[in-house]
PyMOL Python script that loads the backbone (N, CA, C, O; Angstrom):
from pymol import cmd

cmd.read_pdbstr("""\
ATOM      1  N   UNK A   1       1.095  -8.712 -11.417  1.00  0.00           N
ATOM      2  CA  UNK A   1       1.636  -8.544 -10.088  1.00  0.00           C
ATOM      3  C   UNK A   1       3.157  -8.547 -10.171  1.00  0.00           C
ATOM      4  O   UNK A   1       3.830  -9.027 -11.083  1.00  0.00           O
ATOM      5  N   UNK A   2       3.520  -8.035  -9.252  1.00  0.00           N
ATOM      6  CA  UNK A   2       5.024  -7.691  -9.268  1.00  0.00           C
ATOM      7  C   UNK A   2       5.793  -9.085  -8.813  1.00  0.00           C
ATOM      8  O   UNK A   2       5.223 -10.170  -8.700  1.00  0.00           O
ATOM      9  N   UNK A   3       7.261  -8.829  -8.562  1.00  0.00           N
ATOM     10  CA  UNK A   3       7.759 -10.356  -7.788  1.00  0.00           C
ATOM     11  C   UNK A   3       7.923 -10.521  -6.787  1.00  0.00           C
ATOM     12  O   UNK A   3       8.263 -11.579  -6.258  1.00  0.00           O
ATOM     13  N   UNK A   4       7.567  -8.758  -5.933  1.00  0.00           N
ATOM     14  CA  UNK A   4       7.637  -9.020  -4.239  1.00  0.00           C
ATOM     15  C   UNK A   4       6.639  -9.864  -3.998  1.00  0.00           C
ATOM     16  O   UNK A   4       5.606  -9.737  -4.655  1.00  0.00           O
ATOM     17  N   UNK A   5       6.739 -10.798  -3.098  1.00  0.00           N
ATOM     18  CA  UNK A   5       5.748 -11.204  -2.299  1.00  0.00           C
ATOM     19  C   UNK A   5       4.666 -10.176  -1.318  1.00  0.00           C
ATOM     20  O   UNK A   5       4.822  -9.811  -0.153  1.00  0.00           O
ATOM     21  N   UNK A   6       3.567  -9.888  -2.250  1.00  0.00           N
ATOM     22  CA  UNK A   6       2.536  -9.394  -1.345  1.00  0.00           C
ATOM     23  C   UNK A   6       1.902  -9.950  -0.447  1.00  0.00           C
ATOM     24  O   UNK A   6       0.836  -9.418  -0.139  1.00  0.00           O
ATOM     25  N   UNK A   7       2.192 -10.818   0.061  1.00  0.00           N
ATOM     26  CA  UNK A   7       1.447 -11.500   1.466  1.00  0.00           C
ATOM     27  C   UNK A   7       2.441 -11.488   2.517  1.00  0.00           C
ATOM     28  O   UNK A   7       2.053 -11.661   3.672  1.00  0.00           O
ATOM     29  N   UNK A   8       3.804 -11.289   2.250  1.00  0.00           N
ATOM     30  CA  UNK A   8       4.984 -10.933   2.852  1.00  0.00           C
ATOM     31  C   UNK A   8       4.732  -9.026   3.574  1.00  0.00           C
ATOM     32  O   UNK A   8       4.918  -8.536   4.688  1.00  0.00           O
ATOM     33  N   UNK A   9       4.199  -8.416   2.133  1.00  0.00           N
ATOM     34  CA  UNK A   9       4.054  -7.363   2.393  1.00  0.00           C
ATOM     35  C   UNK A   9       2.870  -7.081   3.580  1.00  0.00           C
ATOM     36  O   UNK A   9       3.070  -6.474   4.631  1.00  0.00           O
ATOM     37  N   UNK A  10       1.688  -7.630   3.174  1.00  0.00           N
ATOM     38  CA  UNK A  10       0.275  -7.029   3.867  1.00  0.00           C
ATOM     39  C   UNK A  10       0.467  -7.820   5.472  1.00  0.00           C
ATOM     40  O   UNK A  10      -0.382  -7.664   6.350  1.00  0.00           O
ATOM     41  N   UNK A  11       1.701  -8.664   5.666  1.00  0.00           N
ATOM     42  CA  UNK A  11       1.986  -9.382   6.909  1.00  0.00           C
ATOM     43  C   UNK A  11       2.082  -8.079   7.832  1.00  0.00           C
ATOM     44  O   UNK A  11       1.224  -7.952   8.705  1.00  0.00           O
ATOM     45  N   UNK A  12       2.886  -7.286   7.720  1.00  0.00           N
ATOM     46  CA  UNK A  12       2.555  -5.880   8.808  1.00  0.00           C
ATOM     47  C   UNK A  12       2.073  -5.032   8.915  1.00  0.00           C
ATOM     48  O   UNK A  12       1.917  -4.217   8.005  1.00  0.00           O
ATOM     49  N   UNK A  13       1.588  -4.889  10.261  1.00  0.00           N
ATOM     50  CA  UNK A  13       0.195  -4.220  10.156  1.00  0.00           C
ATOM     51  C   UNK A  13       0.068  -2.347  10.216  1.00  0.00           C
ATOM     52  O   UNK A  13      -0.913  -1.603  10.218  1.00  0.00           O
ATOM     53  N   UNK A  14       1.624  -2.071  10.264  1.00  0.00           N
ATOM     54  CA  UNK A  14       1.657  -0.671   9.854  1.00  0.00           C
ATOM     55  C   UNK A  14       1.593  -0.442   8.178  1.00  0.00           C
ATOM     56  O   UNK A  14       1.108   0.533   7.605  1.00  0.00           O
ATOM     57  N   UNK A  15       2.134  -1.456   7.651  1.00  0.00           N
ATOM     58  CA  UNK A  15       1.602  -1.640   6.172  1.00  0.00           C
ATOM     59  C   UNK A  15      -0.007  -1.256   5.859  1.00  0.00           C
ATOM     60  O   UNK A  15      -0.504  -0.289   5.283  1.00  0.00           O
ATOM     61  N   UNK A  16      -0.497  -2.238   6.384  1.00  0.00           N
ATOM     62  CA  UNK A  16      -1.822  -2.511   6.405  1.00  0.00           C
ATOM     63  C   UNK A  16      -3.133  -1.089   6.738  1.00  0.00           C
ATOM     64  O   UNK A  16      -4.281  -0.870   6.350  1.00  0.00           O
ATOM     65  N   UNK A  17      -2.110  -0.368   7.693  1.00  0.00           N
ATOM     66  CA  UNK A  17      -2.369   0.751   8.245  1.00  0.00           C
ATOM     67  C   UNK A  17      -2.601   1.684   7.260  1.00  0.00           C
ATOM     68  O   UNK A  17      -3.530   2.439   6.970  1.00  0.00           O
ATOM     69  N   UNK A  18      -0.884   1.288   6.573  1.00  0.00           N
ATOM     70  CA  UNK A  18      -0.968   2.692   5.651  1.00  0.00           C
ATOM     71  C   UNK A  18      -1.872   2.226   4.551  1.00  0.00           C
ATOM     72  O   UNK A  18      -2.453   3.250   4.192  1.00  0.00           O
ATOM     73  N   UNK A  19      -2.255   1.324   3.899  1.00  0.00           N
ATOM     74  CA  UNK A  19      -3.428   1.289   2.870  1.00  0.00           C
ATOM     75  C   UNK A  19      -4.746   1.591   3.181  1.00  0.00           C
ATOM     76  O   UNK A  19      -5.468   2.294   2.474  1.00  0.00           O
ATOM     77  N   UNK A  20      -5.118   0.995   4.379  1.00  0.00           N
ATOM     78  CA  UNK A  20      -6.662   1.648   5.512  1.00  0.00           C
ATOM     79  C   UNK A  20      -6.218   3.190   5.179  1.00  0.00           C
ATOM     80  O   UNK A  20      -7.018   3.757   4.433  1.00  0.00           O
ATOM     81  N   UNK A  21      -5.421   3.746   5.471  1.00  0.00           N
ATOM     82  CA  UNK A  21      -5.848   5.984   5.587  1.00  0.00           C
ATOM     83  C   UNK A  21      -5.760   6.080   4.034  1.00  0.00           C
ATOM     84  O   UNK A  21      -6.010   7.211   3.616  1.00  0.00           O
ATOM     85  N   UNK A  22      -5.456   5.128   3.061  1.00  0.00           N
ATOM     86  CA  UNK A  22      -4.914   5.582   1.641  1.00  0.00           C
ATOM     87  C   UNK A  22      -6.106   5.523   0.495  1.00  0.00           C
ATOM     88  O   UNK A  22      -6.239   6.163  -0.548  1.00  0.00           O
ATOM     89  N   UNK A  23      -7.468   3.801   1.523  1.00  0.00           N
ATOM     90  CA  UNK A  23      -8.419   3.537   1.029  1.00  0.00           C
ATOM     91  C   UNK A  23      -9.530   5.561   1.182  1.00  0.00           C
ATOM     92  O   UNK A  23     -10.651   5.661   0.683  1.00  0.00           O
ATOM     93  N   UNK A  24      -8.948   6.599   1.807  1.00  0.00           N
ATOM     94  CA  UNK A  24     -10.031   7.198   2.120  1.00  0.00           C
ATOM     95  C   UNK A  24      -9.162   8.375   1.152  1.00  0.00           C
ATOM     96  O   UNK A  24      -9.519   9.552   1.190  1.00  0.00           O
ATOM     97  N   UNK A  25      -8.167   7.999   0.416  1.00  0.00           N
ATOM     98  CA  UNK A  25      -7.750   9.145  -0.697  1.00  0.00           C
ATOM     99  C   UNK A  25      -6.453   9.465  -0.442  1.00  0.00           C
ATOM    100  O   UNK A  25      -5.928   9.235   0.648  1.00  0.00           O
ATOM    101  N   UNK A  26      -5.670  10.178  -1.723  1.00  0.00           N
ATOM    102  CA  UNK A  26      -4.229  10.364  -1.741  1.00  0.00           C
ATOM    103  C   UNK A  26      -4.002  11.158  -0.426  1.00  0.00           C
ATOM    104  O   UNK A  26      -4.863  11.912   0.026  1.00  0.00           O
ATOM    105  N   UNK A  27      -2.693  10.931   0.216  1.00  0.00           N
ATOM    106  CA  UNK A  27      -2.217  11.377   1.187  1.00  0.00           C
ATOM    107  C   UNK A  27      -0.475  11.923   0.801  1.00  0.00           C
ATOM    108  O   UNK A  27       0.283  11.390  -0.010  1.00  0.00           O
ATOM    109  N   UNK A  28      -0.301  12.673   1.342  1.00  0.00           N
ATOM    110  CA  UNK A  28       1.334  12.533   1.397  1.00  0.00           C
ATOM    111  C   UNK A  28       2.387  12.198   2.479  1.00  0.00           C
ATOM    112  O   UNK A  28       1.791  12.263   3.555  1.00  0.00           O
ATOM    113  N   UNK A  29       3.290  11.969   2.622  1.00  0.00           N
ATOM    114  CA  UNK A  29       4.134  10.901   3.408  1.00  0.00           C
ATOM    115  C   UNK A  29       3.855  11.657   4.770  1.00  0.00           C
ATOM    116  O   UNK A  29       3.183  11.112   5.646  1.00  0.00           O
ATOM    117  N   UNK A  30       4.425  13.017   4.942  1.00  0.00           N
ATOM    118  CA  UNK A  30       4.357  13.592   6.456  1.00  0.00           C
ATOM    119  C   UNK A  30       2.794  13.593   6.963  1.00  0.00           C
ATOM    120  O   UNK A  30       2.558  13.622   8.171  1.00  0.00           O
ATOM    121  N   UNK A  31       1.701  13.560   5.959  1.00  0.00           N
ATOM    122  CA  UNK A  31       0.128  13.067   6.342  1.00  0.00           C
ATOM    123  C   UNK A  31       0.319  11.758   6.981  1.00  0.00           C
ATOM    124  O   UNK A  31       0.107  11.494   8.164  1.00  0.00           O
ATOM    125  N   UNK A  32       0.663  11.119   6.234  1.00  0.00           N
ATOM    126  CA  UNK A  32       1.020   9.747   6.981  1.00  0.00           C
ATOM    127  C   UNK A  32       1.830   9.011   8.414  1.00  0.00           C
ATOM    128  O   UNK A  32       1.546   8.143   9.240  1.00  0.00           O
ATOM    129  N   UNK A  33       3.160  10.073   8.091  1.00  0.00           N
ATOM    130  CA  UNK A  33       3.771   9.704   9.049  1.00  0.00           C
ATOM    131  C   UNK A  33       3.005   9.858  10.656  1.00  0.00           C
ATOM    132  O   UNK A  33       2.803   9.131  11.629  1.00  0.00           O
ATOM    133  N   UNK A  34       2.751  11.194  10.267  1.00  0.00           N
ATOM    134  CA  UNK A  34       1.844  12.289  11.640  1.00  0.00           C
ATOM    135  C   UNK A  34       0.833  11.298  11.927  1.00  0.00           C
ATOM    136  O   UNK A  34       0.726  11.130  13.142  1.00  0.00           O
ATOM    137  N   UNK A  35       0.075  10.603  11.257  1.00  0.00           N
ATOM    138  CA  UNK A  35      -0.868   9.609  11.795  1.00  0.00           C
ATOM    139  C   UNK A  35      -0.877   8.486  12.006  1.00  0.00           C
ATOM    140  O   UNK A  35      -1.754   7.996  12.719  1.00  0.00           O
ATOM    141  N   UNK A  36       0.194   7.675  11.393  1.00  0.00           N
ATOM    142  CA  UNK A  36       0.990   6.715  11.949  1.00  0.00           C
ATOM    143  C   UNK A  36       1.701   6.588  13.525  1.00  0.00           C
ATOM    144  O   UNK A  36       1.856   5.663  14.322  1.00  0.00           O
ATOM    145  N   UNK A  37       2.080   8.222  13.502  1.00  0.00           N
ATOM    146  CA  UNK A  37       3.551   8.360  14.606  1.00  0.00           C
ATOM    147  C   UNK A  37       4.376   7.445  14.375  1.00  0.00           C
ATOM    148  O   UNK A  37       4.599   6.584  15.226  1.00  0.00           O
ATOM    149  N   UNK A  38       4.981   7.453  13.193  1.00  0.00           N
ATOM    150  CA  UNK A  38       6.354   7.085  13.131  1.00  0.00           C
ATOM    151  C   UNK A  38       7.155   7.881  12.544  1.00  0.00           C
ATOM    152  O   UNK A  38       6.792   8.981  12.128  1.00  0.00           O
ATOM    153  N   UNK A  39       8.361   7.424  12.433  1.00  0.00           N
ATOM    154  CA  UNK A  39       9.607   8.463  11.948  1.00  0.00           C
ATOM    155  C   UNK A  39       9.593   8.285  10.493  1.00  0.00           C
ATOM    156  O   UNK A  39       9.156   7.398   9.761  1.00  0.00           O
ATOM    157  N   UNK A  40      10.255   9.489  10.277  1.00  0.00           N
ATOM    158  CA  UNK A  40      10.088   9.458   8.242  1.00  0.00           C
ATOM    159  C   UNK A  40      11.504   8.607   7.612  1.00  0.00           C
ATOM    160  O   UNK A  40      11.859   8.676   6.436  1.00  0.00           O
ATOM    161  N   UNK A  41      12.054   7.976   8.455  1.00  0.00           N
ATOM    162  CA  UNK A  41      12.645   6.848   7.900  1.00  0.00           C
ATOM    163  C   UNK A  41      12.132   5.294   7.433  1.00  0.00           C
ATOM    164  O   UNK A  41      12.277   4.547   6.465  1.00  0.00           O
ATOM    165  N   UNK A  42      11.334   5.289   8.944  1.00  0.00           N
ATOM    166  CA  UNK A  42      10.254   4.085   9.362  1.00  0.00           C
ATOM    167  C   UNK A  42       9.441   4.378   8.282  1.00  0.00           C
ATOM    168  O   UNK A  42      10.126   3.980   7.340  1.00  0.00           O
ATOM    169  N   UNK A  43       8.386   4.834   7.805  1.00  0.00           N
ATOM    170  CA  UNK A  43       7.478   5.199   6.754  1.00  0.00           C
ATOM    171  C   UNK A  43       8.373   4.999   5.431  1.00  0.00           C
ATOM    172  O   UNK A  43       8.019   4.102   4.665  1.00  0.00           O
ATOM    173  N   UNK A  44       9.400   5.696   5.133  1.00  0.00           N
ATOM    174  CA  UNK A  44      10.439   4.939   3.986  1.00  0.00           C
ATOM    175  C   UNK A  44       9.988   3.870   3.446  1.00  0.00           C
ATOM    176  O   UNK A  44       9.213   3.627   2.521  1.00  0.00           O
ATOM    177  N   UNK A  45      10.862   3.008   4.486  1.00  0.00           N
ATOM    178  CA  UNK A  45      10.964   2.049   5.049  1.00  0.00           C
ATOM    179  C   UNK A  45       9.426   0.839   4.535  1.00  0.00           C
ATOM    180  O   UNK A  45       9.578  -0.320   4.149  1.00  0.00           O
ATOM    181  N   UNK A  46       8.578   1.291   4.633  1.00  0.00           N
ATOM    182  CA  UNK A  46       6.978   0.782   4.471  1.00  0.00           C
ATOM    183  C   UNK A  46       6.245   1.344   3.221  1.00  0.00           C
ATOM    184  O   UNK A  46       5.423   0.673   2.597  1.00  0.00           O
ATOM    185  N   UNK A  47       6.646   2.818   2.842  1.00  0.00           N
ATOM    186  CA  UNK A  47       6.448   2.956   1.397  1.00  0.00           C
ATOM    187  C   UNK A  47       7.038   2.208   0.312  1.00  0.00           C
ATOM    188  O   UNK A  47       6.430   1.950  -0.727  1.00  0.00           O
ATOM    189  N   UNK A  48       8.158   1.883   0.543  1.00  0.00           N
ATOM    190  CA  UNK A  48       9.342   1.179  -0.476  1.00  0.00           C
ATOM    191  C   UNK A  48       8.844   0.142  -0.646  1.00  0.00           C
ATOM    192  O   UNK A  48       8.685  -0.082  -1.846  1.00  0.00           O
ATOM    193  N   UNK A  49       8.402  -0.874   0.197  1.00  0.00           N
ATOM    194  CA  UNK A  49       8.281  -2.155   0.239  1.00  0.00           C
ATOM    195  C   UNK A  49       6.387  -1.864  -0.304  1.00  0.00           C
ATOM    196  O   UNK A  49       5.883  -2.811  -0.907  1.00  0.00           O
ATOM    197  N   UNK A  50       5.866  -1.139  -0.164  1.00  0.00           N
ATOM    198  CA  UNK A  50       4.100  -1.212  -0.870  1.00  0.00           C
ATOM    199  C   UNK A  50       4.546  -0.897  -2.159  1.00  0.00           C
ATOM    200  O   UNK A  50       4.058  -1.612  -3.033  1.00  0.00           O
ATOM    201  N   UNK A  51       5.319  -0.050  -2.528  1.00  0.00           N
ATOM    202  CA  UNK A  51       5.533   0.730  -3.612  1.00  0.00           C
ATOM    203  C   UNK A  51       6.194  -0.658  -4.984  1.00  0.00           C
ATOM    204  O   UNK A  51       5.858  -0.769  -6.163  1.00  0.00           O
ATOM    205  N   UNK A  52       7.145  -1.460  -4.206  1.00  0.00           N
ATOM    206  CA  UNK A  52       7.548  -2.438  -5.170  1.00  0.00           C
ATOM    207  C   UNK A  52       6.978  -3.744  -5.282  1.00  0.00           C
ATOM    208  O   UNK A  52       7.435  -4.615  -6.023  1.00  0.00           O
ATOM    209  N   UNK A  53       5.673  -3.917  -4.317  1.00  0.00           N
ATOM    210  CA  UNK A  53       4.272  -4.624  -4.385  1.00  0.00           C
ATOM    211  C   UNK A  53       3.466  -4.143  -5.261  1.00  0.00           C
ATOM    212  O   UNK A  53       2.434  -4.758  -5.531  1.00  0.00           O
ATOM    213  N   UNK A  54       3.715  -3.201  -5.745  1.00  0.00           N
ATOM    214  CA  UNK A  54       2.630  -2.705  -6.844  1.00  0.00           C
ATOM    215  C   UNK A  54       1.673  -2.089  -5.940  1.00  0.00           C
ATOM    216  O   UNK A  54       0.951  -1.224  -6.437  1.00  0.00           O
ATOM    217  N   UNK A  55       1.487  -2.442  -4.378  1.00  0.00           N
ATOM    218  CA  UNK A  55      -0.156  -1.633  -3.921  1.00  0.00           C
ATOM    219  C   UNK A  55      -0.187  -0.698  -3.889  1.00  0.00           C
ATOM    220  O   UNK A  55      -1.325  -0.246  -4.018  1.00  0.00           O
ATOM    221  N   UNK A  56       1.346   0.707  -3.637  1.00  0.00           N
ATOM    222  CA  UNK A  56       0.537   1.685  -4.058  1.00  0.00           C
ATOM    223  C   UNK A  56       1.034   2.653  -5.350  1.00  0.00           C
ATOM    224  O   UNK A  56       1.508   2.153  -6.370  1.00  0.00           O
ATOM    225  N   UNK A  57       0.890   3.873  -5.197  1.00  0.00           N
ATOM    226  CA  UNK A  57       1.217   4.465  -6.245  1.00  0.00           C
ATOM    227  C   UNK A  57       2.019   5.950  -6.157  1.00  0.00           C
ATOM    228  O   UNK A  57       1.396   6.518  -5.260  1.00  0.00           O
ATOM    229  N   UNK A  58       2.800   6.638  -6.498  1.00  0.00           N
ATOM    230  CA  UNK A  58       3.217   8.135  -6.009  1.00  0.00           C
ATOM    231  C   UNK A  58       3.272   8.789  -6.985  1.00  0.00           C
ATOM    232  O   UNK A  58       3.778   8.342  -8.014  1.00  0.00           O
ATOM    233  N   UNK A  59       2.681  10.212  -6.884  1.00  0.00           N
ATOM    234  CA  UNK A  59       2.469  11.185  -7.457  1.00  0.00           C
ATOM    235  C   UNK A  59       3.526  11.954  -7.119  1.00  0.00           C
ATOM    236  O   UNK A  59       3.888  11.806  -5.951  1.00  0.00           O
ATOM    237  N   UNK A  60       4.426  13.096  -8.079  1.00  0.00           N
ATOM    238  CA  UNK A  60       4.777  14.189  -7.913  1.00  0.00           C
ATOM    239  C   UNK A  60       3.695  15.581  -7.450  1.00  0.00           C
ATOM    240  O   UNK A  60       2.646  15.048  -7.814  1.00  0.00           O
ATOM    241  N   UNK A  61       3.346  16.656  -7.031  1.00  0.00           N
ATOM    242  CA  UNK A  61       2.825  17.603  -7.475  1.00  0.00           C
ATOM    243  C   UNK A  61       3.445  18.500  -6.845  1.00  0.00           C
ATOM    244  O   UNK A  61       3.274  18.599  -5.630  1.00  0.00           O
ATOM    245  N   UNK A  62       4.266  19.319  -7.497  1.00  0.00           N
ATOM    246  CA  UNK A  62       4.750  20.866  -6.687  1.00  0.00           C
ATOM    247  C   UNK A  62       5.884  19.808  -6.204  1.00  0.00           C
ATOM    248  O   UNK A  62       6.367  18.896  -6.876  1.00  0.00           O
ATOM    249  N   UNK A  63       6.221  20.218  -4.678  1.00  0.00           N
ATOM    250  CA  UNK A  63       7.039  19.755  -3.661  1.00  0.00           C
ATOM    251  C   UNK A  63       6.430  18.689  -2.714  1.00  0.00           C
ATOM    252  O   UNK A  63       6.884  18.534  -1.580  1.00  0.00           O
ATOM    253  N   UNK A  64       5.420  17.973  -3.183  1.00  0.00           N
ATOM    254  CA  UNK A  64       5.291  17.072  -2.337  1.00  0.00           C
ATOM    255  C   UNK A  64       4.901  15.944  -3.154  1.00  0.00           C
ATOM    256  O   UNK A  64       4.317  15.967  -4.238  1.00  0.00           O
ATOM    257  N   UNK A  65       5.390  14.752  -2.343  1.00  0.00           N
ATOM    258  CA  UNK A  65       5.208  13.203  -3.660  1.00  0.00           C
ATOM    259  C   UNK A  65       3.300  12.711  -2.781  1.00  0.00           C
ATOM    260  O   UNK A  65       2.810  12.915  -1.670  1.00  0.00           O
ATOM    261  N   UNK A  66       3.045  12.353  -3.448  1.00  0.00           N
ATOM    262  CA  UNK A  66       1.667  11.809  -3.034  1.00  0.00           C
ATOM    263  C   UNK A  66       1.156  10.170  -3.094  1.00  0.00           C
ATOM    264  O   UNK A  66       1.334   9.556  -4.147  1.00  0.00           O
ATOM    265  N   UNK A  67       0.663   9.647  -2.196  1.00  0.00           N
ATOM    266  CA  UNK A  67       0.394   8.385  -2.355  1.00  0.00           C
ATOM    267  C   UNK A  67      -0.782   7.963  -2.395  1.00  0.00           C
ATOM    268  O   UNK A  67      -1.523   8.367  -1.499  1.00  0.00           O
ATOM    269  N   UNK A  68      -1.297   7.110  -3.331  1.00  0.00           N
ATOM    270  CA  UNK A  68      -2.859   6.160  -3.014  1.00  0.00           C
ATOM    271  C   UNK A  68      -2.160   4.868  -3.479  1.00  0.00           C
ATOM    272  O   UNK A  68      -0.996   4.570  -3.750  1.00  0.00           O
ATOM    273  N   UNK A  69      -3.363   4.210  -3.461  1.00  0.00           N
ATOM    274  CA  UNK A  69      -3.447   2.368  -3.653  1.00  0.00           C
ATOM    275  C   UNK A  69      -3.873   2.436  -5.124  1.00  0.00           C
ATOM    276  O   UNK A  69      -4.515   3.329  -5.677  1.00  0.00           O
ATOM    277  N   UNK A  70      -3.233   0.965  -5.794  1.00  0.00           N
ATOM    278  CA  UNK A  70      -3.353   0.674  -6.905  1.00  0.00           C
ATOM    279  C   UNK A  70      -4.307  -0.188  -6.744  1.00  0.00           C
ATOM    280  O   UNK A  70      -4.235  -1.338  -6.312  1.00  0.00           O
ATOM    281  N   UNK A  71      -5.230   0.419  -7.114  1.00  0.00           N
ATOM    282  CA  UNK A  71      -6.209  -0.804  -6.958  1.00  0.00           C
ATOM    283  C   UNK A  71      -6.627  -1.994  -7.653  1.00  0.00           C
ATOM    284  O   UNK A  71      -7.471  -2.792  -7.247  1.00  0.00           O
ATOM    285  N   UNK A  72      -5.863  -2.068  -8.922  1.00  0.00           N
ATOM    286  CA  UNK A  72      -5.270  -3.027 -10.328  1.00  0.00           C
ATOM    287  C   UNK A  72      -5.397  -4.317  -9.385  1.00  0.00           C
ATOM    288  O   UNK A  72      -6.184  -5.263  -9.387  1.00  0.00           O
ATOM    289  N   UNK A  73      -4.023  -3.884  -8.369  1.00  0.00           N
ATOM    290  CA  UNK A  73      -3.002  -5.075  -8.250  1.00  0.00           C
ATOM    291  C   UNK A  73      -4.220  -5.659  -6.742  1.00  0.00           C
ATOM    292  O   UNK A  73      -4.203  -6.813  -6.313  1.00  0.00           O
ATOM    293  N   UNK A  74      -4.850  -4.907  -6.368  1.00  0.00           N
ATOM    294  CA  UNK A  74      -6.282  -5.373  -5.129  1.00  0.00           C
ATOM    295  C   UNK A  74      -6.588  -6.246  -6.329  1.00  0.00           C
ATOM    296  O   UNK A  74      -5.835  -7.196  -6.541  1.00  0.00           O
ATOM    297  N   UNK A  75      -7.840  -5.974  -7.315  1.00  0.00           N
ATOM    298  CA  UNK A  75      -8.585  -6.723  -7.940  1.00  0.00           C
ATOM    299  C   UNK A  75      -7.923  -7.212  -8.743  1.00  0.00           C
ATOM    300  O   UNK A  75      -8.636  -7.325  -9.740  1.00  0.00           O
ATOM    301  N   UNK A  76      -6.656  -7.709  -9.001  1.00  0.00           N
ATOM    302  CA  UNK A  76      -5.537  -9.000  -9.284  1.00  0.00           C
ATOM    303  C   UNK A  76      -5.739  -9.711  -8.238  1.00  0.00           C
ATOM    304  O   UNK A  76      -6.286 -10.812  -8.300  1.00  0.00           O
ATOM    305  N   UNK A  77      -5.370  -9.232  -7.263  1.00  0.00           N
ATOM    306  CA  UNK A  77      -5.232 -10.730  -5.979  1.00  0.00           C
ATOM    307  C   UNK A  77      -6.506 -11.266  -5.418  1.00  0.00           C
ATOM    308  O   UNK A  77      -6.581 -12.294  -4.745  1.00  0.00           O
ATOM    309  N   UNK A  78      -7.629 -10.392  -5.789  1.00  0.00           N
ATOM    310  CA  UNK A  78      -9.022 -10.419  -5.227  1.00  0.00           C
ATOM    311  C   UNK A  78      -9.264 -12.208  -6.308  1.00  0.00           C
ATOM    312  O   UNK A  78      -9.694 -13.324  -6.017  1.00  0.00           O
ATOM    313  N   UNK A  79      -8.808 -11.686  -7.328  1.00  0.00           N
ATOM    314  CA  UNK A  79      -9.289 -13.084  -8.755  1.00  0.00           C
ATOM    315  C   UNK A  79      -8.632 -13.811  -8.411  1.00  0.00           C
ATOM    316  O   UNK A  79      -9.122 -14.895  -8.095  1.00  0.00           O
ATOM    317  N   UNK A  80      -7.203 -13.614  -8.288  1.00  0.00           N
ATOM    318  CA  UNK A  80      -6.558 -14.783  -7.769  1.00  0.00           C
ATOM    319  C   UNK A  80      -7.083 -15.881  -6.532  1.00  0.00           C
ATOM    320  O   UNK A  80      -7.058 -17.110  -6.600  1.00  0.00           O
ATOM    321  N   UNK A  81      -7.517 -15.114  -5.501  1.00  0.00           N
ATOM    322  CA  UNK A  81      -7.754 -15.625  -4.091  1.00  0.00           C
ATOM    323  C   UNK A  81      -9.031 -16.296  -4.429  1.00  0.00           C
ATOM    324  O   UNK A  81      -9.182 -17.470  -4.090  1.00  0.00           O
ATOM    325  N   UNK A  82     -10.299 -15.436  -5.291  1.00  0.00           N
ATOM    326  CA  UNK A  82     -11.356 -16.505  -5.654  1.00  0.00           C
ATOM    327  C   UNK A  82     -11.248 -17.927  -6.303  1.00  0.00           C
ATOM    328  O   UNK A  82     -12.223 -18.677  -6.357  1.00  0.00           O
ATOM    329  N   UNK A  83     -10.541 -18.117  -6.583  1.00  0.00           N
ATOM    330  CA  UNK A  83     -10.147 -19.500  -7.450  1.00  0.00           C
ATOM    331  C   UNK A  83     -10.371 -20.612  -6.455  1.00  0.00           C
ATOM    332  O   UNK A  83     -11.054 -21.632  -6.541  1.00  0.00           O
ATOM    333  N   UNK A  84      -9.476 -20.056  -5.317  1.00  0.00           N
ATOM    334  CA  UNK A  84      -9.790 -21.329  -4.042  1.00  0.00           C
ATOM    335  C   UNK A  84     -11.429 -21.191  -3.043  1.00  0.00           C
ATOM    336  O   UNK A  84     -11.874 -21.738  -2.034  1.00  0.00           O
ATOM    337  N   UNK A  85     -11.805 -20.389  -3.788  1.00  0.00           N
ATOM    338  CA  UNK A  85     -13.365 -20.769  -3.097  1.00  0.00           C
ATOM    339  C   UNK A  85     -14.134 -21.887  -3.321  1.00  0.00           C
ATOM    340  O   UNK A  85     -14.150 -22.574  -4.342  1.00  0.00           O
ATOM    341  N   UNK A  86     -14.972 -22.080  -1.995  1.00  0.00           N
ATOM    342  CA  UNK A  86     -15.645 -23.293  -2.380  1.00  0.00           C
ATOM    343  C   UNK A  86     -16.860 -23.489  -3.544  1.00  0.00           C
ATOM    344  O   UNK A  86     -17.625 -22.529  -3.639  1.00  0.00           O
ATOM    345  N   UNK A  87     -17.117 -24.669  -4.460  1.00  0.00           N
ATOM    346  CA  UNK A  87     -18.246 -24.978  -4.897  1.00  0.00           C
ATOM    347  C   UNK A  87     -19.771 -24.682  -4.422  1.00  0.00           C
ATOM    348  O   UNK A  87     -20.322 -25.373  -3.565  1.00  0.00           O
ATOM    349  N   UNK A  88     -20.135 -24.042  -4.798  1.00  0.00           N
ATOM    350  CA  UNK A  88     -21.949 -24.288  -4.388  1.00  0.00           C
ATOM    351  C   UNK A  88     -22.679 -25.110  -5.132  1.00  0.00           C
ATOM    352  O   UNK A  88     -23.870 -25.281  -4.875  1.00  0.00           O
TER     353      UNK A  88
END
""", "prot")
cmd.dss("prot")
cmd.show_as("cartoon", "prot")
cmd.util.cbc("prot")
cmd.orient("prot")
């Protein structure tokens, strides 16, 4: 895992947003923005901060950068978070 704080990160829920449309396959930013409705600064803005969480990932292809989820750094925090489960 990276040194951003990912629980800092997944705290907003346009964050959160953008990994929900990302769980259904790569997208690219103006895909995103358009379904978000936000501005392509705002989306920046929320890529930057997933992007140096490790959750997601960007592709070049042609002229457009592409994004999905790393799903590494999910089933990192998934092991982590089991640790504090209870005994049976």
């Amino acid at each position: 895992m990276s040194d951003t704080n990912i629980f800092k990160v997944l705290s907003d829920a346009q964050r959160r947003d953008i990994l929900v449309m990302l769980k259904e396959g790569r997208m690219n930013a103006g895909e995103i923005a358009d379904r978000l409705g936000v501005t392509p600064a705002a989306l920046s803005y929320h890529l930057k901060l997933l992007k140096d969480a490790d959750l997601i990932m960007e592709y070049k292809q042609k002229n457009y950068i592409y994004y999905e989820i790393n799903t590494t750094v999910f089933e990192d925090l998934l092991t982590w978070v089991a640790q504090f489960g209870g005994k049976k």
